[in-house]
C-alpha positions in Angstrom: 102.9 112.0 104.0 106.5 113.7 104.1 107.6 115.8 101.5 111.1 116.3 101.1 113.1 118.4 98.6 116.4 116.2 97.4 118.8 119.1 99.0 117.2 118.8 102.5 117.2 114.5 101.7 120.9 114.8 101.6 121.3 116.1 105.0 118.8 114.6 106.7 119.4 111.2 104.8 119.0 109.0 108.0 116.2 110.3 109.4 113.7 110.5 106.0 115.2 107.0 105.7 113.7 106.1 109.1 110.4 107.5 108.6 109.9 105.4 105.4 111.0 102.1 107.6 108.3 102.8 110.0 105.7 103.3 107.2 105.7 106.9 107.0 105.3 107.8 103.0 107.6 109.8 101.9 108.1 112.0 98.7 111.5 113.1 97.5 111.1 116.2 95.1 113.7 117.5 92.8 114.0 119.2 89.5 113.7 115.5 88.0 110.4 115.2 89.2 109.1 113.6 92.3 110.1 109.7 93.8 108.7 107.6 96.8 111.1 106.0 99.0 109.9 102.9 100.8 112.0 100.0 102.1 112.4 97.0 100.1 110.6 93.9 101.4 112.0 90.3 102.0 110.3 89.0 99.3 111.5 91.9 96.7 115.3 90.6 98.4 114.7 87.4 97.1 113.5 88.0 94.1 116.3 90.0 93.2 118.8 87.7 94.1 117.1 85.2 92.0 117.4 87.2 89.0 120.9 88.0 90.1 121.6 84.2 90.0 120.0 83.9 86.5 122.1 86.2 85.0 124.7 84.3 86.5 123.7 80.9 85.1 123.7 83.0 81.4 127.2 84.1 81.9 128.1 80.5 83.1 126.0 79.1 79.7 128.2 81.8 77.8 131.5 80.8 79.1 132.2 84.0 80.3 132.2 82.4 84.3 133.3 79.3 85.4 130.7 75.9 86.5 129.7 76.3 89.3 127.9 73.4 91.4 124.2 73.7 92.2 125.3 73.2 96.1 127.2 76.6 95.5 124.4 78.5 94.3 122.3 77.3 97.2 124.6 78.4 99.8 124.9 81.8 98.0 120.8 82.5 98.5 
């Protein structure tokens, strides 16, 4: 495991970033407390854009967007 206090995080963003991409855990510590960065998965992707797409069907329900066609969604995802 890598543990990493938030000032050194910030300039050596790129290279903690890689080490949680390869499957390294990593810990980030600051005075907030302490976080684990790892990568987000496909799946988490589109899950996430799902929801995103949800909330857009709300605002669409609400008026607040215009129709859109379910074609136009699609190619969206």
């Amino acid at each position: 495991m890598h543990v990493i206090s938030l000032s050194k995080f910030r300039t050596n963003q790129t290279q903690t970033l890689i080490r949680a991409l390869q499957g390294e855990s990593v810990l980030l510590t600051s005075r907030l407390g302490a976080f684990k960065l790892t990568p987000v998965t496909a799946e988490e992707k589109i899950v996430s854009r799902i929801s995103e797409g949800m909330e857009e069907v709300k605002l669409i329900e609400a008026g607040k967007l215009p129709a859109k066609k379910a074609k136009d969604f699609l190619n969206e995802l």
